[in-house]
BAVO-359910 format. One record per residue (C-alpha): residue number from 0; x, y, z. Coordinates in Angstrom, 3 decimals, m for minus. Layout:
REM residues N
MIZA; NUM; X; Y; Z;
...
//
This chain:
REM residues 225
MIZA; 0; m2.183; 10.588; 17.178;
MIZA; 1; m3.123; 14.199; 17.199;
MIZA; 2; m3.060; 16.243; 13.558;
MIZA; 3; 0.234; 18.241; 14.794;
MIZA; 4; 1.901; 15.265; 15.839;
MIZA; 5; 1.126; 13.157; 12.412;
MIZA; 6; 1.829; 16.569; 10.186;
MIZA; 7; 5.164; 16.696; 12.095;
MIZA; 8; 5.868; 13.147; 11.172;
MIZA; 9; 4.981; 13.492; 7.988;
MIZA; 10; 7.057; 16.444; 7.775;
MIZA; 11; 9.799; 13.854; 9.167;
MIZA; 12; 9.157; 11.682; 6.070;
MIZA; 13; 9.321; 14.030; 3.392;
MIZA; 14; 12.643; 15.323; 4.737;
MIZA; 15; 14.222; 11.404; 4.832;
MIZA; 16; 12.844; 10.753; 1.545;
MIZA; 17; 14.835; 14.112; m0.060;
MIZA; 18; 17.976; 13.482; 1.562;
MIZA; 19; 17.999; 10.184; 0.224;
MIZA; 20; 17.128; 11.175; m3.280;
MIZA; 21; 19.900; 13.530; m3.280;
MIZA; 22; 22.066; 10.026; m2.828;
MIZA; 23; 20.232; 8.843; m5.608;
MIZA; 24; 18.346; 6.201; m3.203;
MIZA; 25; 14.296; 6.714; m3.982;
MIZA; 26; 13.504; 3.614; m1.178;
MIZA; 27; 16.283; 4.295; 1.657;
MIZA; 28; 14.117; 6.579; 3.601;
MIZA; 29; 11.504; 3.772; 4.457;
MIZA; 30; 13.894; 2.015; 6.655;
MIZA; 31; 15.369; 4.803; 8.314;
MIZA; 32; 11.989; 6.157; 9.483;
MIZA; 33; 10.743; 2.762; 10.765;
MIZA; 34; 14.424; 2.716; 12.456;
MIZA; 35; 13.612; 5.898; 14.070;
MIZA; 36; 10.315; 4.804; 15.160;
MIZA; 37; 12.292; 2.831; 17.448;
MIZA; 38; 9.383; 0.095; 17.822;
MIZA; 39; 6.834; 2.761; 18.390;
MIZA; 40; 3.643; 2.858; 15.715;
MIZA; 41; 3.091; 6.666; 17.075;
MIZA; 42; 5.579; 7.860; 15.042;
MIZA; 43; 4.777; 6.364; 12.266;
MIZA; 44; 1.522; 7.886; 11.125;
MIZA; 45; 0.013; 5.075; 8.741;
MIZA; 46; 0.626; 2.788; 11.541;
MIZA; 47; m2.892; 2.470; 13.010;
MIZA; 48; m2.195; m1.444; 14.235;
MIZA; 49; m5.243; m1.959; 12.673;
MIZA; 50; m6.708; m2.668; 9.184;
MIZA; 51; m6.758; 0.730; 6.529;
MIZA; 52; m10.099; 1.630; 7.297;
MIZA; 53; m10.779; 2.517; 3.794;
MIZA; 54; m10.363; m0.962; 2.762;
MIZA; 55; m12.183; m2.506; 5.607;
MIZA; 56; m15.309; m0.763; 4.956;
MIZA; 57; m14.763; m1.867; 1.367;
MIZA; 58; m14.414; m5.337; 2.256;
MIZA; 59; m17.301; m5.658; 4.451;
MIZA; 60; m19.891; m4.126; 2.100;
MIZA; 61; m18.761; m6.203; m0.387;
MIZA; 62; m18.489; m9.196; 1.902;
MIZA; 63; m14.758; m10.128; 1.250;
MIZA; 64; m14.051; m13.969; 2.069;
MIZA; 65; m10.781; m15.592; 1.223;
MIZA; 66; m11.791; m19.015; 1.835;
MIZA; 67; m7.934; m20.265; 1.217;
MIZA; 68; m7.408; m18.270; m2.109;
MIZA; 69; m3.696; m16.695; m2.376;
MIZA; 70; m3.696; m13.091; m1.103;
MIZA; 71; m0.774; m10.474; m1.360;
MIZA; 72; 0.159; m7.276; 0.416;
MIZA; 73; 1.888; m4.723; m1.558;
MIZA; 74; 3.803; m2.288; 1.267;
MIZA; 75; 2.624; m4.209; 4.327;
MIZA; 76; 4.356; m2.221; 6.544;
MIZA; 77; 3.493; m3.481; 9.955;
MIZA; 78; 1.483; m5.810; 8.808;
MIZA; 79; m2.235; m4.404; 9.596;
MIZA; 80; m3.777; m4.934; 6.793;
MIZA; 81; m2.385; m8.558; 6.047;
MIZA; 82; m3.567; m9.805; 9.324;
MIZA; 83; m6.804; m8.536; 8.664;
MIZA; 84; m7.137; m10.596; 5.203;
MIZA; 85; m5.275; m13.277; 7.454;
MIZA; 86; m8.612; m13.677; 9.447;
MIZA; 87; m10.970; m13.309; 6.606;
MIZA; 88; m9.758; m16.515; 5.405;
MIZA; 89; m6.660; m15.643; 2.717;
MIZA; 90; m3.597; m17.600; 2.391;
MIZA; 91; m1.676; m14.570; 2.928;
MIZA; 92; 2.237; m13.185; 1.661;
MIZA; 93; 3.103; m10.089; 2.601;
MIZA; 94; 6.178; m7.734; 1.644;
MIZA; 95; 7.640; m4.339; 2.668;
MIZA; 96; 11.465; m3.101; 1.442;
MIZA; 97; 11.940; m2.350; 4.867;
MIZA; 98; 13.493; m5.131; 6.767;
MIZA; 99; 12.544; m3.181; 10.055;
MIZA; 100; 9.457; m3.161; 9.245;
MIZA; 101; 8.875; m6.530; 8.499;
MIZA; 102; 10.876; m7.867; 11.626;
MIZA; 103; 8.259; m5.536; 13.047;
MIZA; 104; 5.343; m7.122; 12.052;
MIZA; 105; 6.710; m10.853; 12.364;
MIZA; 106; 6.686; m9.796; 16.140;
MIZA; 107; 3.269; m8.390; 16.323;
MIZA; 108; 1.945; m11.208; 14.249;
MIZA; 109; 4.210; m13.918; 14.358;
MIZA; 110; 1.358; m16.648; 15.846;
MIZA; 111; m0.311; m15.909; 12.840;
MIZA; 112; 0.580; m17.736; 9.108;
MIZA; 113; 1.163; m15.153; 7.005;
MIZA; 114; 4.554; m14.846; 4.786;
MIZA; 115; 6.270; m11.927; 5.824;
MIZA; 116; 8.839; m11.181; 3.040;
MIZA; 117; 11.519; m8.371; 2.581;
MIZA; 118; 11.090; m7.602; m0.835;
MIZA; 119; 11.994; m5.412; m3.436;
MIZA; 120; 8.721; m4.546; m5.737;
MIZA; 121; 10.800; m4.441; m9.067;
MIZA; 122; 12.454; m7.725; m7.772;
MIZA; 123; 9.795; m10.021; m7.082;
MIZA; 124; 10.473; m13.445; m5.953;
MIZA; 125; 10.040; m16.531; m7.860;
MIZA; 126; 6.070; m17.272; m8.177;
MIZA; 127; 4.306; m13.920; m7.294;
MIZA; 128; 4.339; m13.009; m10.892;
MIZA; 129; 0.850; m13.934; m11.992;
MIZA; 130; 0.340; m15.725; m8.606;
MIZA; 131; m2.703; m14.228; m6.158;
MIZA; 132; m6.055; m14.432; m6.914;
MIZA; 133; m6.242; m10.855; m4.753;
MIZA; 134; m3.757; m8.342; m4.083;
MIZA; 135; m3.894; m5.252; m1.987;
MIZA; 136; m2.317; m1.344; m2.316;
MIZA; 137; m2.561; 0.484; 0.197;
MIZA; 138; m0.613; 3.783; m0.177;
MIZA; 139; 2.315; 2.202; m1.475;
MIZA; 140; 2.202; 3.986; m4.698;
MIZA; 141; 1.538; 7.801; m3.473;
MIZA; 142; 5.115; 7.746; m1.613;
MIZA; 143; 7.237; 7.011; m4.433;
MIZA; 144; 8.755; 9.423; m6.843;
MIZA; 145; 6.059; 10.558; m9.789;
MIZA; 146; 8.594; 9.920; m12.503;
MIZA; 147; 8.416; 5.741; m11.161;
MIZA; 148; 4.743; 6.004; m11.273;
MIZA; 149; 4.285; 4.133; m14.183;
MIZA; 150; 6.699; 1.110; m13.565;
MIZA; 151; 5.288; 0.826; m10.115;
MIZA; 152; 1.680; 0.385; m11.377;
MIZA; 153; 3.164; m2.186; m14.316;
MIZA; 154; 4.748; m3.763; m10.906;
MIZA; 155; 2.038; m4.359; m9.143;
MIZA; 156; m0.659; m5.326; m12.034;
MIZA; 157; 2.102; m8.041; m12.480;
MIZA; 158; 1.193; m10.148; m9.581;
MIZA; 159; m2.644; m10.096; m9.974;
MIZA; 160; m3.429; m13.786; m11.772;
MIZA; 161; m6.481; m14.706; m14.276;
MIZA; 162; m9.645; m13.826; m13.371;
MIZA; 163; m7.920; m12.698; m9.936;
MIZA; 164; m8.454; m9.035; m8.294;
MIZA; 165; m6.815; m5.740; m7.360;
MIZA; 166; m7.716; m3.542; m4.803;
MIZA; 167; m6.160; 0.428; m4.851;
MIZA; 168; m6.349; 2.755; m1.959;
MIZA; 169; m4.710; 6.139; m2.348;
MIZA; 170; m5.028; 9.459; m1.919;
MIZA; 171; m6.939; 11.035; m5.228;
MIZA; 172; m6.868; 14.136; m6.918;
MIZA; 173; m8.313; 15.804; m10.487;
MIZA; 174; m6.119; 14.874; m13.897;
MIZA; 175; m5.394; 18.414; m13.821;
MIZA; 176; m4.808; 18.989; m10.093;
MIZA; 177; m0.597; 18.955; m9.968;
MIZA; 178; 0.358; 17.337; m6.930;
MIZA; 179; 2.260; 19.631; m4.190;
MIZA; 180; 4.165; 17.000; m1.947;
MIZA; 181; 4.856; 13.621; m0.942;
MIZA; 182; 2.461; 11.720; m0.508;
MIZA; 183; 1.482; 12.032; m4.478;
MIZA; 184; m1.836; 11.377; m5.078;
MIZA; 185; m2.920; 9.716; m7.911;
MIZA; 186; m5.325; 10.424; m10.678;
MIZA; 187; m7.507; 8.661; m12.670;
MIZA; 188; m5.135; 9.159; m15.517;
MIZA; 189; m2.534; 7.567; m13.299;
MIZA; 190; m4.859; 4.368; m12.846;
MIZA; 191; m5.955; 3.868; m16.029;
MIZA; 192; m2.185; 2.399; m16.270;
MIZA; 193; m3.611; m0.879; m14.851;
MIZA; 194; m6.149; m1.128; m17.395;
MIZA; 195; m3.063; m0.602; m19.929;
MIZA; 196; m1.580; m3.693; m18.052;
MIZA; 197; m4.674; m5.892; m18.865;
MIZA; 198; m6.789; m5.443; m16.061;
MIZA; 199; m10.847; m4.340; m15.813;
MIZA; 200; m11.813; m1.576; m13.969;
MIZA; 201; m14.766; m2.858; m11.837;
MIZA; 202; m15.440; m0.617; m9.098;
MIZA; 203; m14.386; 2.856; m8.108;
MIZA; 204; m15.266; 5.174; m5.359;
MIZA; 205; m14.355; 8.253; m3.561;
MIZA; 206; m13.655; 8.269; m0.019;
MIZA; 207; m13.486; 11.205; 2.323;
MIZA; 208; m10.723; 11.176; 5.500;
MIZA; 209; m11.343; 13.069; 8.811;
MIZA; 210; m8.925; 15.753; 8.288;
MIZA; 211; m9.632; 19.497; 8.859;
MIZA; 212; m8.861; 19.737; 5.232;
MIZA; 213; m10.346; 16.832; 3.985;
MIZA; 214; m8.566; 14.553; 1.356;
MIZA; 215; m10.315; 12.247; m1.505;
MIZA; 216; m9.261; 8.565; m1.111;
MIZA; 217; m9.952; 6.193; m4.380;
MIZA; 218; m10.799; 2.927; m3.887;
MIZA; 219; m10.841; 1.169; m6.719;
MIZA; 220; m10.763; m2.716; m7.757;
MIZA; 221; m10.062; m3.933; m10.783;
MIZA; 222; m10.043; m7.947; m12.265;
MIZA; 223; m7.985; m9.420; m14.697;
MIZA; 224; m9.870; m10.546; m17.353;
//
């Protein structure tokens, strides 16, 4: 995708996502924009059928194997990223709100084992509380509305289980840096919420995209202690 086609997509998003606010609905949009997307990734511009490449260079520096330990996908989307833990070895369940989107990804990787699952992040099912030894964000956070911020990060350090990890991928900006538009990134101040949720910061670095105005991304993993 070309920068004026993913800006005008983007532009796409942030119009769905107001118009549903207005209704009160801070999730609605996601459906409606795979649903317009019609079964094409192009127009959806984290939709790269292939892993975030952010957290695959992570996880091959740092040699990620899952060797059958439980693995869960915060946002899957499409499914990209879950495959890709998929073949390094991970028992893998993956969830998106959007039913379109995970119908989506059960038909580009339905041969595969993962657990696709429509989900609601503040109504988990039965078992992921406490329940994978790693979890992965991947932009899930930076869409939603800032005022949810917190509860989302208290949702997500919910599923990580003893001694298990985390792994955040965002966009990043300064603690004093106010955020313009959707996507929101995050700050440090934002992440220390995890740590506030019992979990040790154990890694963090800064990332630069390929954009003509670049953008930080934080990767950041954290264990529960």
């Amino acid at each position: 995708m070309d920068d004026e086609h993913i800006k005008a997509r983007r532009a796409r998003a942030r119009e769905l996502a107001a118009g549903f606010a207005e209704k009160g609905d801070s999730f609605g949009w996601f459906d409606e924009f795979y649903k317009e997307a019609a079964g094409n990734n192009e127009q959806i511009p984290w939709a790269d059928l292939e892993p975030n490449r952010f957290f695959k260079d992570w996880a091959e520096r740092n040699n990620l194997k899952g060797n059958g330990r439980k693995a869960l996908v915060v946002g899957c989307g499409l499914g990209d990223d879950a495959i890709y833990l998929d073949d390094l070895g991970f028992s893998v369940t993956a969830f998106d709100i959007s039913s379109t989107a995970i119908e989506w990804a059960k038909r580009l990787y339905g041969d595969s084992d993962i657990q696709f699952e429509v989900a609601d992040l503040f109504q988990p099912y039965r078992g992921w509380l406490s329940g994978f030894d790693f979890v992965l964000e991947v932009y899930t956070i930076q869409p939603l509305p800032m005022e949810m911020r917190p509860g989302v990060i208290d949702a997500i350090a919910a599923f990580v289980a003893k001694n298990g990890r985390l792994l955040v991928v965002n966009r990043g900006r300064e603690d004093d840096e106010k955020p313009v538009e959707l996507p929101w990134p995050l700050s440090r101040h934002d992440l220390s919420r995890f740590e506030e949720n019992g979990l040790k910061q154990i890694r963090f670095e800064i990332m630069m995209d390929g954009e003509e105005e670049p953008i930080p991304r934080f990767v950041v993993e954290y264990v529960r202690v």
